[in-house]
Structures are given as structure tokens and as C-alpha cells.
N, C-alpha and C positions, 0 to 999 in steps of 0.2 A: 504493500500500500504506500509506502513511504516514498520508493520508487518511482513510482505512479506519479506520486505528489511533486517530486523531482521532476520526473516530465514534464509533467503541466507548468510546474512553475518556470523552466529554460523553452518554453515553445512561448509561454507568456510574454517572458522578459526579451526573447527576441521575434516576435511581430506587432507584441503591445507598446512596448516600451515608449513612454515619449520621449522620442529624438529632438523635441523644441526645447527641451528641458536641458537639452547642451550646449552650454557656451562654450565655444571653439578656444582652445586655448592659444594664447601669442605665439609659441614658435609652432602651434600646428598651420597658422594664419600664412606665417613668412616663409613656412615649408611650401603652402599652396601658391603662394606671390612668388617663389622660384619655380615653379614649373613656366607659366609665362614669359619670366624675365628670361630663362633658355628658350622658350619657344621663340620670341621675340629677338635677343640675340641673334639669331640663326635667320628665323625667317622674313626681320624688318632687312637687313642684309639684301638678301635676293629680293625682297618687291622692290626696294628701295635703289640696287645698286647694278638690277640683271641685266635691265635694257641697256644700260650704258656699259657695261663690261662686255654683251651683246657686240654691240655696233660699234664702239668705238676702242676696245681694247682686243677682242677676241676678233674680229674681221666680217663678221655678220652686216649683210644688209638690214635693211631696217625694216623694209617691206618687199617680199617675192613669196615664190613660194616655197623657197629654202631657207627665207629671211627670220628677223627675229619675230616680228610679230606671227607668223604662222606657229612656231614654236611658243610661244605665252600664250594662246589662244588654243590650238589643238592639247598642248598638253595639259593647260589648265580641266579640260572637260573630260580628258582620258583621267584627269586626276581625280575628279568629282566622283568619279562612277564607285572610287576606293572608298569615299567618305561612308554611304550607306554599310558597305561592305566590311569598315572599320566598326562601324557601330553594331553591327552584329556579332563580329570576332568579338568585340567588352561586353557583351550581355552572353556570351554562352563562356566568359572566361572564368573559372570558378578554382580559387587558389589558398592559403590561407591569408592570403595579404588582403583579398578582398579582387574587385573585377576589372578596376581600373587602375589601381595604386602600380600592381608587376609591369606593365607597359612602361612605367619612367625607368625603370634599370633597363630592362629589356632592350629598348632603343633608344639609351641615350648613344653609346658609342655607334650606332650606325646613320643616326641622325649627322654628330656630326662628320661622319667621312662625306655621305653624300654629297653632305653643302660645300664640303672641301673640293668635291671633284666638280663639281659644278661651275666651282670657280677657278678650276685648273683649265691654262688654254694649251693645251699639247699642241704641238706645229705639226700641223695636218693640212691636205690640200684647203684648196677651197672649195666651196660649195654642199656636196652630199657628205663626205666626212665627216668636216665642220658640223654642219645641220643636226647630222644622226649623232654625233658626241653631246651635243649641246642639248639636242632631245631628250636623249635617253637619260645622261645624267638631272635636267631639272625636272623631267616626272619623277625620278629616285628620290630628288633632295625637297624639291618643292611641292610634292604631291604624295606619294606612296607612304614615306617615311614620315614626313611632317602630319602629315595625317593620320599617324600612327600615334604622333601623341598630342596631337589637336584633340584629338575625339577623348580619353581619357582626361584633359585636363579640364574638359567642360563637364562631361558624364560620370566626375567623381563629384561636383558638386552634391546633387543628390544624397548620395551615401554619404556627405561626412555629415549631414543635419536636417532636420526636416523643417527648420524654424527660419520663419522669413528675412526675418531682421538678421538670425544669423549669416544666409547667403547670403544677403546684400552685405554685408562685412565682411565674408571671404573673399567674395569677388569684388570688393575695394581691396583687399591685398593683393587678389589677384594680376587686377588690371593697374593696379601703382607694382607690380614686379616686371609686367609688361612694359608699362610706360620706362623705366628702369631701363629693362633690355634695349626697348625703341633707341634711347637716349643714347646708349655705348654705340651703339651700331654706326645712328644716327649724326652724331659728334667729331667721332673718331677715326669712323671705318677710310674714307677718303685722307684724311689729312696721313693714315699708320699705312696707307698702301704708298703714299707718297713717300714717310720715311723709310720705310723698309725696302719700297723700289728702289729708292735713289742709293741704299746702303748695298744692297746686293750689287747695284749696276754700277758701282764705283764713280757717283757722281751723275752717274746719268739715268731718267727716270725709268723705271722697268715694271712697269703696273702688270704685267702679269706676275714676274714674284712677288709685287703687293701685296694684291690680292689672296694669291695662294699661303702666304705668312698669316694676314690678319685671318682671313677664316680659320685656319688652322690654329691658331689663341683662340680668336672667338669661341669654338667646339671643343677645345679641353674646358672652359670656364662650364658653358653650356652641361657637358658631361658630370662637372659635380656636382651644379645645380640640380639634376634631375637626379640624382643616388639621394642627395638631399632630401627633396621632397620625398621619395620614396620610403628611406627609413623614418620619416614625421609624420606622415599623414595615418588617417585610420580613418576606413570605412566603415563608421556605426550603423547604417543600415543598411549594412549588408550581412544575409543571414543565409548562408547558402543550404540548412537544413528545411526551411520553407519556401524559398526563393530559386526555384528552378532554372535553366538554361531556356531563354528566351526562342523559340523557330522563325526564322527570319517572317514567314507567313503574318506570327502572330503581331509582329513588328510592325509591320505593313497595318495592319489593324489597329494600332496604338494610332498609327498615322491617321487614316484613316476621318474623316469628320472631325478633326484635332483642328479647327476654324484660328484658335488662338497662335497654333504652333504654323499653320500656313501661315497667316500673314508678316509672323515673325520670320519665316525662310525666304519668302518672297523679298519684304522690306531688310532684311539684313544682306540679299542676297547683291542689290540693286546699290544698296549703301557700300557696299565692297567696291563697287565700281570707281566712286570717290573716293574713297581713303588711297585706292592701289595708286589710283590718277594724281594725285598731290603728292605720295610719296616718288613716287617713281618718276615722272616730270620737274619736277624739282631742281634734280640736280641739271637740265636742258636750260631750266629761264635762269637756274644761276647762270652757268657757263655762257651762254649766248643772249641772252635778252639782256642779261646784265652784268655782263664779261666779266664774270669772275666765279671758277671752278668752286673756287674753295668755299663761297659765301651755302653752297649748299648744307655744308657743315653746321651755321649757322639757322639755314631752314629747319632741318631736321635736328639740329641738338635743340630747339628751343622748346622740343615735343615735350623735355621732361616737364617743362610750367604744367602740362596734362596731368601730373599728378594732382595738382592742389584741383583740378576740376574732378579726378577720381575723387581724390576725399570728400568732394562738395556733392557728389551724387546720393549719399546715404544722407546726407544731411536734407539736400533736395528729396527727396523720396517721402521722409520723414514728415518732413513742412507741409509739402503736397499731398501726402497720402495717394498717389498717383504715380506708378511709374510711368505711362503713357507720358505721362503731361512733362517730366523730370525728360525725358528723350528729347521732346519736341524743344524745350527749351536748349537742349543741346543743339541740334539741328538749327535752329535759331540763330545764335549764338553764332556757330560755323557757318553760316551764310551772311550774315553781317560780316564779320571778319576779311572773306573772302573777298565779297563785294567793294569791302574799301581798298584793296591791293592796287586795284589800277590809280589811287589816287598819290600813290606812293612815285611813279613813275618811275624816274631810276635812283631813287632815292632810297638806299640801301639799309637806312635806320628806321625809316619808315614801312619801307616794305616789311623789314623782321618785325613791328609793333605789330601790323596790322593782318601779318601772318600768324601770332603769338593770338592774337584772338578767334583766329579759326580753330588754331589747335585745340584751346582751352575746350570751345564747343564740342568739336569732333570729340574729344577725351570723353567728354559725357556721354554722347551718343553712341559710339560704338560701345563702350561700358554696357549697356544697359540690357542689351539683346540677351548677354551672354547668362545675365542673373537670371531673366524672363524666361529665360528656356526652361528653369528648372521647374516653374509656375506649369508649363504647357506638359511637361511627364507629368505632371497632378492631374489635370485635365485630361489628358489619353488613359491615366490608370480609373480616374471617374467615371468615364464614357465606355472605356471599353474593359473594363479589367485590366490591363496590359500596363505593367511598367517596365515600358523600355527606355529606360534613361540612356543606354548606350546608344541605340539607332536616332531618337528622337534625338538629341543632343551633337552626333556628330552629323548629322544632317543639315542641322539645324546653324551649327558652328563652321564643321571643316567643311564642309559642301558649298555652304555659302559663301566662305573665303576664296578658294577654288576657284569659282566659277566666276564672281563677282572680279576678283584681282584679276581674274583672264580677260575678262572685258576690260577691265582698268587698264590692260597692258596694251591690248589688240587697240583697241578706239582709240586714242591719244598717237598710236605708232600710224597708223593710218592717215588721220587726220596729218601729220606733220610731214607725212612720205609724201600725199596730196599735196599740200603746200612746196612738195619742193627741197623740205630738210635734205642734207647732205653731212653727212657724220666729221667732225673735223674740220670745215669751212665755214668761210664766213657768210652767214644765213640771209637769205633773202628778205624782204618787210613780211611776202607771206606766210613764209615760215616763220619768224618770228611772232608774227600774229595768230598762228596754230599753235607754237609752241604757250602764248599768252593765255591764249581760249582753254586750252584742255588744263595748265595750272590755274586757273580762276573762276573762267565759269562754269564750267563742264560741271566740278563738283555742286556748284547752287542750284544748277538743275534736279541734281541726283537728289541732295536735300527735301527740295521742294517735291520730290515726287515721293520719298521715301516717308516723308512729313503726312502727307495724303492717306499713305498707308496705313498710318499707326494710326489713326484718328478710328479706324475699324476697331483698333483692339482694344481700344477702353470698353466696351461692354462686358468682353470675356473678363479681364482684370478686376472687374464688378462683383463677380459671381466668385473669387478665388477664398474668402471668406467660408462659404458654404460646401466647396468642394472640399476642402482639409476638413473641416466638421464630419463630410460625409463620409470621408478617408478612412477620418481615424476610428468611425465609429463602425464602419466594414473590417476593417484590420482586426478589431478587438474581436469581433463577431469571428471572423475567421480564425480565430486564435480560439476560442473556445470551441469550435467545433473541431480542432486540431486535438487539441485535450482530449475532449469526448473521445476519442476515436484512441486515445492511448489505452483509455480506460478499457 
């Protein structure tokens, strides 16, 4: 009987138990903020630095059909197809560490070779060579792999808490260890290929050892990050004695009428478009609109200010009671910002003030999806039974990345091949003015239209009160007729 009693009470304590009842402790927090800040590391690197190591260091056209953009555009969608595919390998992975934690050891060290060989220009012909190297290595680094731990680092949210306020305070560590990563990359990566070129070439610049040096720092940093988080985090709700291996089928199902979790893939999907588009343009209207390489260092190191808009998003949330409305303020925010750039001219203190205010925005807005997601596995386990935190989540995350940063890389290479760009010359007015359009406006449209989108999702965010109620009073229900049945 005793026995029994012991059943009952360990099938209790792990599908009853309230998981809002745990406050996440500090260094579980900064455990979760390093998986980012290596993800980010790595992957602000290639959105930020491929097109231009592409075309102007590695020998790629800009636009053909061997060129760079056909590469950031097919391999981005060959890459998406992995996201689902990812999310289903973490919902059937069942370990003692829990379903998503074993992925940060796992590929930390193949993460970072990928990104290393990505950045390695081997002296190859031109043409197919070139293409098929530069192919095959950025679906490895930017797609396969990355996505291997994109999807674990959104789909562990879930498991470590079921309490709202607590995700939204993970994922403020989160996205301030990203914004972190963004920064080193961001800051540094251009100015340490310059020293390390000019140190290998004996005075003369040699951006292909550049590059192959910093990625290869970058990825040992990266690598410890991710063992880091690995041995800190803990998957509290994950109970793999109730909690089964998910059938891709049933996954599809969670999807399924998930109205909340659409418009969040959709609108995250579209917002990728502009983030890829400002990182990766960047460094074009430094160098040519505003003759100077290095001022991109400048662009993108001023990302870390993103942090204090991370910390100001739980605060926002808070005030508002709204995350919809906490977004739209973002997006806001990063449309103003952007919109005053042209008033900067080529005024290079001005442009960085008036670019420091898009980021802040953008920091909020991208932030917000990643929390939201976890809302919408509440919603799919409400609606259909199904909690697939691993498909819903890398779907939702590395898919939208994916495919989003493919367009962000494709449209902007297009547009400027149009005008006329020419890698290393001095650029024409209309290329100059496509290279303007895609860093300034391009993204206010994506806002404006992304802005549109979430305006759907405030009803579901309405209803998220009553689904945790319904959650947790089915869970218990299910917990006792687990009992029964020991009996």
C-alpha cells in the first residue's frame, strides 16, 4: 500500500506540480542568456558579414545564377525544411538531461566548424566550384546546424517554467545574451579581420585569413558558452515517465487551428526580412554611401544600446499588460528611427543617433515573438491535447529566421544588382540609391506590414488567462487518473 502511495505521490508531483511556483534562479537565467549570446556570436557573423565576404572577399557575383544571392535565397528555404524536422528530433529526444538541454553539448563543436568553413575561401576556380563550396558549407553552418540549436534554445523555454512573468524574465536574459553576442560580432568582427589580415599578410590586408582567425575565436568562445548552458539549465517540466515521444503526425495537429501560433510564424516570418536587411546592408551604405568600411562597426556595435530596450520589454509588458501592444511599440519605435536616417545625410554622428533609435525598437520587437511562442504551445496543448513545444517553437523560431533572413539577403542583392552595384567600384547614384532604399526603407515597410499582423493577435493573448486555468486543471485531472490506474 505504501508503495502505491509512493506512486501516486511521484506521478502527482511530476504532472501536478506547479511549475509557476518557480522562480528561475540567477545563474540558471545567465546559463539561458549564453545559449543566445553563442547563437548570436556565430550566427549575427554570417547575416551580418556573408554577402560581403560573398562578393567582395570570396569572388562571388552578386547576382547570377551561380551568384551570391541565389545561394542566400535557395539555401535559406533548403534550410527551413530542417526547422520542422528539428522540432520533431527535440520532442521524440528523451535523455536524463531532459529534450532540449543535450543539443547545447551535442553541437556546440560542430556549430562552430561549420561557421569556420563557411568563412574559409579555398582558391578554387571560378564559378561552379566556388558556388557548390559556398553552398554546401552555408546550409551546414547557417541552416542544418544552426538550426540544431535555434530550435532547442526557444523549445527549452517551456520546460524550464510554466509561469509567465517567469518567461518573460528568461527571455530578457535571453535576448540581452543575444544582444551581447550581436555586439562582439557586430563591433569587432570587421575591424579583428583587418588586424589579423594585415598581421598574417605582413602589412598587407588579407581578409581571407581575417576572417578564417576571427570565426575560429568566435567558435571556441561560442563552444563554452553552450557546455555552459548545458550543465545550468534544468528542464522542470519535463517528465518523461508521462510525457511521451511526440509523432511528427501529432505535431502537425498541435499546428493545426493554432490561429495564435500562425500569425506569430507568419508576422515573425516577414519581420526577418528586416532585421536580415539592416544587418547585412549595413556594412554596403557604410562603405559606399558613406565611404567608410569601418563606420559599419559603428552601425552594428551600437546594437548592444538593444539591451536596455531588452530590459525595458518586461517592464513594458508589465505596465501594458499587453504583449501585442509592448511589440507594436517596438515596431514603432524602429520605424521612426529609421525614417529619420535620411535626414542624417552624410553626416556620420547623426546617422549613428538616428540608427541607435531603430535598434532600440527592433530590440523590443524581435524580443517578443520568441516569449509569445511559448503562450501558443499552451494554446495547441488547449485545442488539441498536443504539447509540442519542440515543433511549435522551432517552426515558429528557426523557420522563420530561415526563410525571413533568405528574403532579407535575396531582395536587397537584387534590388542593388538592378541598380547596377559593382563589388569594389565606385557606385553609380542608382546604386547608391538601392543601396539607401533597402538600408532605410525596405525595413518601414516590413514594420508596417508586420505591425498589421499582430493587431490579429490581441484576441488570442485575451483568452491566455483561461487556457493555463484550463491547463492546469486537465493536468491534475490527468494525474489522478494516472494514480487510479496504479492502484
Amino acid at each position: 500500500m505504501r508503495l502505491l502511495q509512493d506512486g501516486k505521490e511521484g506521478i502527482m508531483s511530476a504532472t501536478s506540480k506547479d511549475a509557476s511556483a518557480v522562480r528561475l534562479p540567477l545563474k540558471e537565467k545567465i546559463a539561458y542568456s549564453f545559449t543566445d549570446m553563442a547563437g548570436n556570436l556565430l550566427y549575427v557573423t554570417i547575416s551580418s558579414y556573408i554577402m560581403y565576404f560573398y562578393t567582395d572577399v570570396f569572388g562571388l557575383p552578386a547576382e547570377s545564377a551561380l551568384g551570391a544571392g541565389t545561394i542566400l535565397l535557395v539555401a535559406r528555404f533548403a534550410d527551413a525544411i530542417s526547422a520542422p524536422i528539428w522540432g520533431s528530433i527535440v520532442d521524440h529526444t528523451q535523455t536524463k538531461w531532459g529534450r532540449a538541454e543535450p543539443w547545447f553539448l551535442w553541437l556546440a563543436v560542430p556549430f562552430a566548424v561549420t561557421v569556420w568553413l563557411a568563412f574559409t575561401a579555398p582558391d578554387l576556380p571560378d564559378g561552379s566550384p566556388k558556388f557548390i563550396y559556398a553552398l554546401i558549407t552555408y546550409i551546414l553552418a547557417a541552416g542544418a546546424v544552426y538550426t540544431g540549436i535555434q530550435t532547442p534554445i526557444t523549445a527549452i523555454l517551456p520546460n524550464l517554467t510554466s509561469d509567465p512573468t517567469e518567461r518573460i524574465s528568461a527571455n530578457t536574459f535571453r535576448m540581452a545574451g543575444g544582444s551581447i553576442g550581436s555586439f562582439i560580432t557586430s563591433a569587432f568582427c570587421i575591424p579583428l579581420v583587418g588586424f589579423f589580415g594585415t598581421l598574417v599578410g605582413g602589412g598587407t590586408a588579407n581578409d581571407k585569413a581575417g576572417f578564417m582567425i576571427v570565426t575560429a575565436l568566435f567558435g571556441v568562445v561560442a563552444i563554452v558558452l553552450l557546455i555552459f548552458a548545458f550543465r545550468n539549465l534544468n528542464e522542470r517540466n519535463y517528465h518523461p515517465e508521462v510525457q511521451k515521444p511526440i509523432p511528427f503526425k501529432d505535431s502537425l495537429k498541435a499546428a493545426k487551428g493554432n490561429w495564435p501560433w500562425i500569425i506569430l510564424v507568419v508576422s515573425f516570418m516577414i519581420y526577418w526580412v528586416a532585421q536580415s536587411t539592416r544587418n547585412g546592408v549595413a556594412v554596403y551604405y557604410a562603405k559606399y554611401n558613406l565611404g567608410n568600411e569601418n563606420l559599419t562597426s559603428w552601425f552594428n556595435g551600437v546594437q548592444v544600446l538593444g539591451l536596455l530596450a531588452t530590459f525595458c520589454m518586461p517592464v513594458l509588458v508589465k505596465k501594458t499588460n499587453n504583449k501585442t501592444l509592448t511589440m507594436l511599440i517596438g515596431l514603432g519605435i524602429g520605424i521612426v528611427g529609421q525614417a529619420l536616417m535620411p535626414l542624417a545625410g552624410s553626416d556620420v554622428v547623426l546617422a549613428v543617433i538616428f540608427w541607435t533609435i531603430g535598434v532600440f525598437g527592433a530590440a523590443i520587437a524581435v524580443g517578443m515573438p520568441f516569449a509569445m511562442l511559448s503562450d501558443t504551445v499552451d494554446y495547441g496543448e488547449w485545442k488539441t491535447g498536443v504539447h509540442a513545444a519542440g515543433f511549435l517553437t522551432a517552426v515558429g523560431s528557426a523557420f522563420c529566421i530561415q526563410v525571413g533572413s533568405g528574403f532579407g539577403a535575396f531582395v536587397p542583392l537584387r534590388i542593388m544588382s538592378g541598380a547596377g552595384y559593382v563589388a569594389n567600384a565606385r557606385q553609380s547614384q542608382a546604386s547608391l540609391d538601392a543601396i539607401s532604399f533597402c538600408f532605410i526603407w525596405l525595413p518601414i515597410i516590413v514594420y508596417v506590414v508586420v505591425g498589421i499582423l499582430m493587431l490579429f493577435y490581441r484576441r488570442f493573448e485575451k483568452m491566455e488567462p483561461q487556457i493555463k486555468a484550463e491547463l492546469a486543471e486537465r493536468r491534475a485531472r490527468e494525474a489522478e487518473l494516472q494514480s487510479a490506474d496504479l492502484q
